[in-house]
Each structure stands twice: as structure tokens, then as C-alpha cells.
GUMAR-680504 format. One line per 2 residues: number of its first residue (from 1); for each residue x, y, z of C-alpha. Coordinates in steps of 0.1 Angstrom, whole numbers, padded with zeros to 4 digits. Layout:
N
NUM) X:Y:Z; ...
This chain:
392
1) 0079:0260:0192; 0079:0240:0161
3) 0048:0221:0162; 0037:0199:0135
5) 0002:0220:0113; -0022:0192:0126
7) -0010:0206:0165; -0012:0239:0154
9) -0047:0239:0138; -0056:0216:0168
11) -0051:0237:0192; -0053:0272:0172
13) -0084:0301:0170; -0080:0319:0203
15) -0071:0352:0204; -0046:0370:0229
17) -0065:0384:0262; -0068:0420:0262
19) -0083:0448:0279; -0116:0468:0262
21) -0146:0450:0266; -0170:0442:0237
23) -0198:0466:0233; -0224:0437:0228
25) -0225:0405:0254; -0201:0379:0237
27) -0213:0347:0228; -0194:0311:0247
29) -0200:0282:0226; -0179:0258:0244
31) -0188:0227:0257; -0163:0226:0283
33) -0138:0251:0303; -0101:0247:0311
35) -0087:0239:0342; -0053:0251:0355
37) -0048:0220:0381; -0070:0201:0410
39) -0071:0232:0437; -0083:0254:0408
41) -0113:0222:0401; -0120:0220:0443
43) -0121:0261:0444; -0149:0263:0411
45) -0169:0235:0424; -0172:0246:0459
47) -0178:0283:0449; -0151:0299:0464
49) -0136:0308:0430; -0153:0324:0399
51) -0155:0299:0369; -0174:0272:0347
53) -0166:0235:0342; -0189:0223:0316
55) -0217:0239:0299; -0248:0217:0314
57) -0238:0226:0346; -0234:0263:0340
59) -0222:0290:0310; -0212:0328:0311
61) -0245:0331:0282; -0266:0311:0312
63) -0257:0331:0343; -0259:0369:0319
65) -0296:0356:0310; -0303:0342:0344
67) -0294:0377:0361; -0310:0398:0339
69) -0346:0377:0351; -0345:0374:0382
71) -0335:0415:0382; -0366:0418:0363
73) -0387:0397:0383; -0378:0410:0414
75) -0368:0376:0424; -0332:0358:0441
77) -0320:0340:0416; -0334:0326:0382
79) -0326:0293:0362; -0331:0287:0320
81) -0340:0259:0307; -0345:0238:0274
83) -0381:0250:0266; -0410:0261:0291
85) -0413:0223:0295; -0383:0216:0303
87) -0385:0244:0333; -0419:0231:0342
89) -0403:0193:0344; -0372:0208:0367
91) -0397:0220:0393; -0421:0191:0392
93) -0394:0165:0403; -0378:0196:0428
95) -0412:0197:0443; -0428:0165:0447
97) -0425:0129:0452; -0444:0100:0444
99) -0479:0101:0470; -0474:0139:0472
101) -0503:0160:0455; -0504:0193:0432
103) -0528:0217:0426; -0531:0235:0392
105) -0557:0253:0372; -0578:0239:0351
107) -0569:0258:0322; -0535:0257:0313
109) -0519:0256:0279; -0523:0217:0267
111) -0489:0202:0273; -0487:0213:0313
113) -0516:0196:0313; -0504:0165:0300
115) -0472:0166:0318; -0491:0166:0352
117) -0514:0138:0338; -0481:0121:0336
119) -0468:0128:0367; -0500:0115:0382
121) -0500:0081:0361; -0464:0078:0361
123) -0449:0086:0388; -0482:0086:0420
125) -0481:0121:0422; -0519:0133:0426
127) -0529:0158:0410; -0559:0182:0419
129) -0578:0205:0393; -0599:0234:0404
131) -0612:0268:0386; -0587:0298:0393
133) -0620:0319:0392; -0631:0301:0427
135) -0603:0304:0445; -0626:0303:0475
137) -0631:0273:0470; -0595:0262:0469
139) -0586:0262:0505; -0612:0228:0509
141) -0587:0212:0484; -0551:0217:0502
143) -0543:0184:0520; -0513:0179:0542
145) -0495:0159:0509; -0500:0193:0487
147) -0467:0205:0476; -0473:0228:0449
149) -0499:0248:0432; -0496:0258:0394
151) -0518:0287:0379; -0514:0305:0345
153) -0512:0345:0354; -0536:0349:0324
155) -0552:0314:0309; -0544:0300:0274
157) -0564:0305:0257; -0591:0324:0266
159) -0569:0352:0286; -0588:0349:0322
161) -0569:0366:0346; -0561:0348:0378
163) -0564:0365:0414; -0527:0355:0426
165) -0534:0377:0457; -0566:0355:0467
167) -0554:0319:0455; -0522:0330:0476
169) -0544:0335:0510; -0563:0302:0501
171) -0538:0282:0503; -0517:0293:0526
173) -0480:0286:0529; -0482:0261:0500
175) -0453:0273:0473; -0473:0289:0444
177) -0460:0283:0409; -0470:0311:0382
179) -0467:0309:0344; -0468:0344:0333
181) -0459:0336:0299; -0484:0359:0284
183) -0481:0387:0306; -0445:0389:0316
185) -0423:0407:0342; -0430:0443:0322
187) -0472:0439:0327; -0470:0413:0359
189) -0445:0404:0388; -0460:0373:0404
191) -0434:0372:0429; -0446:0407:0442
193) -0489:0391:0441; -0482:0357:0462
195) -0465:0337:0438; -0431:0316:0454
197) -0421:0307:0414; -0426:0323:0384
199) -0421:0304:0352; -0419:0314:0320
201) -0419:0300:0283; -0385:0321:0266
203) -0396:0313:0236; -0426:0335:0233
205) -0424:0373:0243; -0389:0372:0264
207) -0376:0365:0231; -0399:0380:0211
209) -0383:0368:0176; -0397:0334:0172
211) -0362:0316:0165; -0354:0305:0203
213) -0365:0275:0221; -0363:0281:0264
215) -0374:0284:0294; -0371:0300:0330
217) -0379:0294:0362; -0374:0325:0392
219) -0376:0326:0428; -0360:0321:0457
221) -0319:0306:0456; -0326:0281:0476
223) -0352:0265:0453; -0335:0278:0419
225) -0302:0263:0437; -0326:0228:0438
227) -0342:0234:0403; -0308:0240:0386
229) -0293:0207:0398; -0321:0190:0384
231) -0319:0205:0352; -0286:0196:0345
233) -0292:0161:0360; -0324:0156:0337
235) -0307:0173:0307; -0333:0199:0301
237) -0302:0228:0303; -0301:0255:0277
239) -0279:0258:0252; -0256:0289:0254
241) -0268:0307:0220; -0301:0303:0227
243) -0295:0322:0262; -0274:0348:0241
245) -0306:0349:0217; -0330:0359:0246
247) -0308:0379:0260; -0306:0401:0230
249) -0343:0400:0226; -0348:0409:0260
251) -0336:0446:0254; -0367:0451:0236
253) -0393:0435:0260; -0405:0470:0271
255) -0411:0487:0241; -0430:0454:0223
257) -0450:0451:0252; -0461:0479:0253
259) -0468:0480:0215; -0487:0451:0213
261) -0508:0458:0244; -0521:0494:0230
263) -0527:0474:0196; -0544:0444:0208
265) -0567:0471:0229; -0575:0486:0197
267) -0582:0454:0179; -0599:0437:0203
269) -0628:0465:0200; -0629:0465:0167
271) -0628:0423:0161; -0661:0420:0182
273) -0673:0440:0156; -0672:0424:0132
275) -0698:0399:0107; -0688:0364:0116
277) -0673:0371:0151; -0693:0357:0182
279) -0674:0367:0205; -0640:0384:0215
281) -0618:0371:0243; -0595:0400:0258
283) -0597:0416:0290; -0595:0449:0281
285) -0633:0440:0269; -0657:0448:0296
287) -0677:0420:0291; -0643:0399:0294
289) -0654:0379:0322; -0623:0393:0347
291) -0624:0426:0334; -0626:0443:0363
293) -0599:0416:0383; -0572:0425:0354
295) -0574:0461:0360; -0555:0451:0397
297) -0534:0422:0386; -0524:0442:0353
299) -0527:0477:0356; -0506:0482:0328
301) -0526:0460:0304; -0529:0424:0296
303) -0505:0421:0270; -0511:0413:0228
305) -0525:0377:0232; -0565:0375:0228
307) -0587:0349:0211; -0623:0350:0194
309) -0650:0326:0185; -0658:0323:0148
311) -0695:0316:0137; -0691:0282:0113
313) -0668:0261:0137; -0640:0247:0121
315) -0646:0249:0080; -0651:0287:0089
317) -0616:0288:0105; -0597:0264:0074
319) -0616:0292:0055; -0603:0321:0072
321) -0567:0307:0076; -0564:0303:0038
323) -0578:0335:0031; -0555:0353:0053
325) -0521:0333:0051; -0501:0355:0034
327) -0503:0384:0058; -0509:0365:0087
329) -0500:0332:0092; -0507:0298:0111
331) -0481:0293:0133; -0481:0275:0167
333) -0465:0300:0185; -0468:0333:0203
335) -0454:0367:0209; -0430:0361:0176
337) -0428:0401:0158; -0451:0395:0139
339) -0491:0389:0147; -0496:0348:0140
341) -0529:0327:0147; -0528:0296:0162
343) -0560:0270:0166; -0563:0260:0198
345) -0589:0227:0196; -0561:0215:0170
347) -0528:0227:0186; -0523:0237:0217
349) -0551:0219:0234; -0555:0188:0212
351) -0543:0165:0242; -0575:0169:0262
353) -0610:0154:0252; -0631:0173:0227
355) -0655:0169:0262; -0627:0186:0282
357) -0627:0213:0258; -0661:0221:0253
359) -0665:0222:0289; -0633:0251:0292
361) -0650:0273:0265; -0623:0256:0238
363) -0648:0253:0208; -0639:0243:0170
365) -0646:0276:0161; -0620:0295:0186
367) -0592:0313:0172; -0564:0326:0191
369) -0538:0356:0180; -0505:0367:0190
371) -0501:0407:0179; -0471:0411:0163
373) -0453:0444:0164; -0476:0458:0127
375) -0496:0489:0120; -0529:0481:0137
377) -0546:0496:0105; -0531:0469:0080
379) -0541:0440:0106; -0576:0453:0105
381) -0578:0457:0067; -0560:0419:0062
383) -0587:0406:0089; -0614:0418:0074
385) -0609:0406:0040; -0601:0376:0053
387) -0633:0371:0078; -0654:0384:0045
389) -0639:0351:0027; -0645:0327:0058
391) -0680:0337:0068; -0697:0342:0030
């Protein structure tokens, strides 16, 4: 055929089909897939034929990802998102309606928090919080209007461990939504403790590389089915190379995991150690206030994330950021490959009151860090030079 060059460059760059299949899980940026003719469009959209339309709805990167989850989580089916937020928004509007009411924990990482402050403002959801460490105390709280209840499987920041098993019998058949960001399927399986959803941020540890923005939500199909729709619908889909991201980071989930828990057990000893410190927040710690509840919900440890009060407040911490920011830096983030600190009063947790935060153990002088994946001996000499400098 003797097309003109602007029809063949138009439609050019596809290679022939062919046979041997790549060693490494190819990559589809498309935004949309071909159609033969209308039976082939009826057959894809009612699921009687294998296919893709367009990518918000569903990509080959999105269902590899997806599968690879909920195999890990022991769950149906899984769904990725946008962000962790984005997940979290999803299965907000899948679960409840304007007069129904959610529980959650009272510590959760700063912008769940907000988002159910906005669902209760917004949109006449209420919204319930209660302490994770009482859980007998939850069952008094369920109402006939309670349609969800949202716990983190260890709190940020301050790493308390939550009894899935009890809060599950508390509240009966209501569905139980679990962030397990910090622990993830390798050191937790919420699904197998009480949880109906687990819900992760893929940005942290699934990915484990810091340069991927997602999230995931796992469960049952019939609620992923629900959560999935809404996600296209909202626009909080992933993108198809983030998916492909994660889904090369998530080779490695075992072995960093298990890295970063054996050196943030060693750490964590010697940090409460040391001049300056006040206190160490990690449960390996037996005087870790759920020390003894995190050896049954995380009998393989409780991950790389911990946190410690620095005597001094908040000049100390400027002073110990500076002092260390070459090795280790300030980053508001988690679980990247490298260890990274992160300020929680100024960050993470900025949206509540300084009241709010004071009253949650979130002082000025708290400090949280993500173990990366170095020597423990060089993260113990760079600490203490730096905690010399912030406390002097």
C-alpha cells in the first residue's frame, strides 16, 4: 500500500505478534484498546471475552498488580488506585451514604483523618472516634447506621499495634477496613485477623523505591467489584506504569521486610540509649505499650517504621535534621530504600490541633524513621553524631 509518510508514521511503531514471551512483565501505556467490531465491544464489556477498553476502566499493568495482592493477601480480588487516598476515597463513597456513620481509630495518619472530617461535614456521614486500645469499649459505639469501621494495623506514628481479632468480635458483622501500610501482607494478613478490607498506601513499602504514587484496596469481589467502579467513576484510577513500578518492587517485598525489621530491632535498643532520647517508640521494646499484643498480631515482627521523643522539642529536632541531612534525610515518606525521617507534628499530622496532638502522644519533639535497607552500624554512627549536635 502506498500510503502517504504522515499515514505511515501515523499509524506506525507496532511490532509483528510473535510467540516467546518477555522474561520481564511488559509495560501498556495506552490510553485506549482496539476494537475489532460491536459483538467484540458487547462480549468485553459483559465479560464473556478477555480484553480492555480504556485504561481508567482497566489495564493489563492493573489487573498483573491487582492479582499479585490479593494472592498475597489472601484475599478475592484487589483494586489499585491513584494514591492510598485515592483507595481510601473509593471505599468511603462504596460504603456509606449521607446519615450513615463510621467508626475509625483515633490515630490514624493525618490526612484519613481529614478526609473523614470531610465526609462528616460534607457529605452527613458521622463519624465516630474511639481508642483501638479499648476495643471493649467499642461494641457501646456500633449503631444500626454504622457501616464501616477503619483501624491502622499498627498506628502512625507511634506504632501501637491494634487487636484486629478483639475489635472484630466488638463489633460484630460490621465490614472492618484495615490500613496495614506499615506492616504489610509479609508481617500481617488482616483478612486472615477479622479484617473485611485491607488497604494499603503503594507508595511506601509495596513499592519500596520511593518514586511511585498508589494505592490498594483487597477483599472480597463483590466489594472490590463496587470499589473499582467507583474509582474509575471518581478518577482516582492508577496509571499503568505506576502499577508496572510496584509490581517490580513487589519482588523484593520479602527480603526488605525482613531486613528492615531485624534492623529497626537492633536500632530501636540501641536509640533508647542514647543522650537526648526520651523515649523510643517500637514494639519490639518491652516497655512499647502493646508489646506483648504485637507478638500475636505480628509474630514475624513489626516492620522498619518506629519513632522517638527528642529532649528540646522542636529546635532540638531543626538541630538534628541539619546535622544529619546528608546521610539521612527529611523526607515525608516511608519505607523508600533508604532510612528517611519524617516530623510528624509538622507533616503528617499538621491537620489536627496542636490540642489533638498533644492528647495522641504527638509532641514537637517526636521524630519518626523509616529504616532503609543500610548497614545498621553506619545508621548508628550517623545518629549519633547527629543527636551529639542536636542535644549540646
Amino acid at each position: 500500500m502506498n500510503d502517504h509518510d504522515a499515514t505511515r508514521l501515523a499509524r506506525g511503531g507496532r511490532a509483528p505478534d510473535f510467540e516467546t514471551p518477555p522474561s520481564a512483565p511488559p509495560l501498556y501505556l495506552t490510553t485506549a484498546f482496539d476494537i475489532d467490531d460491536l459483538s467484540q465491544l458487547d462480549a468485553v464489556v459483559a465479560g464473556t471475552t478477555s480484553g480492555y477498553l480504556y485504561t481508567r476502566d482497566g489495564n493489563p499493568n492493573h489487573t498483573a498488580l491487582s492479582a499479585d495482592l490479593a494472592a498475597l493477601e489472601g484475599a478475592e480480588a484487589a483494586a489499585v488506585f491513584a494514591s492510598g487516598m485515592g483507595a481510601l476515597t473509593a471505599t468511603l463513597v462504596a460504603a456509606a451514604s449521607a446519615g450513615d456513620h463510621i467508626l475509625a481509630g483515633q490515630v490514624l495518619y493525618g490526612r484519613s483523618g481529614q478526609l473523614l472530617k470531610l465526609f462528616a461535614k460534607q457529605y452527613q456521614v458521622d463519624v465516630t472516634f474511639f481508642d483501638p486500645a479499648r476495643p471493649g469499649e467499642l461494641a457501646g459505639l456500633v449503631t444500626p447506621r454504622t457501616k464501616l469501621c477503619l483501624v491502622e494495623s499498627l498506628t502512625n506514628p507511634l506504632l501501637e499495634v491494634a487487636d484486629l481479632p478483639a475489635i472484630r468480635q466488638a463489633i460484630g458483622d460490621i465490614p472492618l477496613l484495615v490500613d496495614a501500610t506499615f506492616a504489610t501482607p509479609i508481617l500481617q494478613k488482616p483478612l486472615e485477623l477479622g479484617a473485611t478490607l485491607v488497604w494499603h498506601s503503594g507508595s511506601k513499602a509495596l513499592n519500596g523505591h520511593g518514586d511511585v504514587m498508589l494505592g490498594s484496596v483487597a477483599g472480597p469481589s463483590t466489594w472490590i467489584r463496587k470499589i473499582r467502579g467507583l474509582s474509575s467513576l471518581l478518577g482516582v484510577n492508577a496509571n499503568p506504569f505506576e502499577c508496572w513500578l510496584a509490581s517490580r518492587g513487589l519482588r523484593t517485598l520479602a527480603l526488605r521486610m525482613e531486613r528492615v525489621t531485624a534492623t529497626a530491632n537492633r536500632f530501636a535498643k540501641w536509640l533508647s540509649t542514647q543522650p537526648g532520647v526520651e523515649r523510643v517508640y517500637h514494639p519490639s521494646l518491652p516497655d512499647h505499650p502493646t508489646h506483648e499484643l504485637a507478638q500475636r498480631m505480628l509474630p514475624r515482627g513489626s516492620g522498619g517504621m518506629l519513632a522517638f521523643d527528642l529532649a528540646g522539642g522542636r529546635p532540638a529536632v531543626d538541630r538534628f535534621f541539619r546535622a544529619i541531612s546528608e546521610a539521612v534525610p527529611f523526607s515525608p515518606t516511608l519505607a523508600d530504600a533508604r532510612t528517611t525521617l519524617s516530623y510528624p507534628a509538622g507533616t503528617s499530622h499538621k491537620f489536627m490541633t496542636a490540642d489533638e496532638r498533644a492528647s495522641y502522644g504527638i509532641g514537637e519533639g517526636l521524630v519518626r524513621v523509616s529504616i532503609g535497607l543500610e548497614d545498621p552500624a553506619d545508621l548508628e554512627r550517623d545518629f549519633a553524631a547527629a543527636l551529639e549536635v542536636a542535644v549540646n
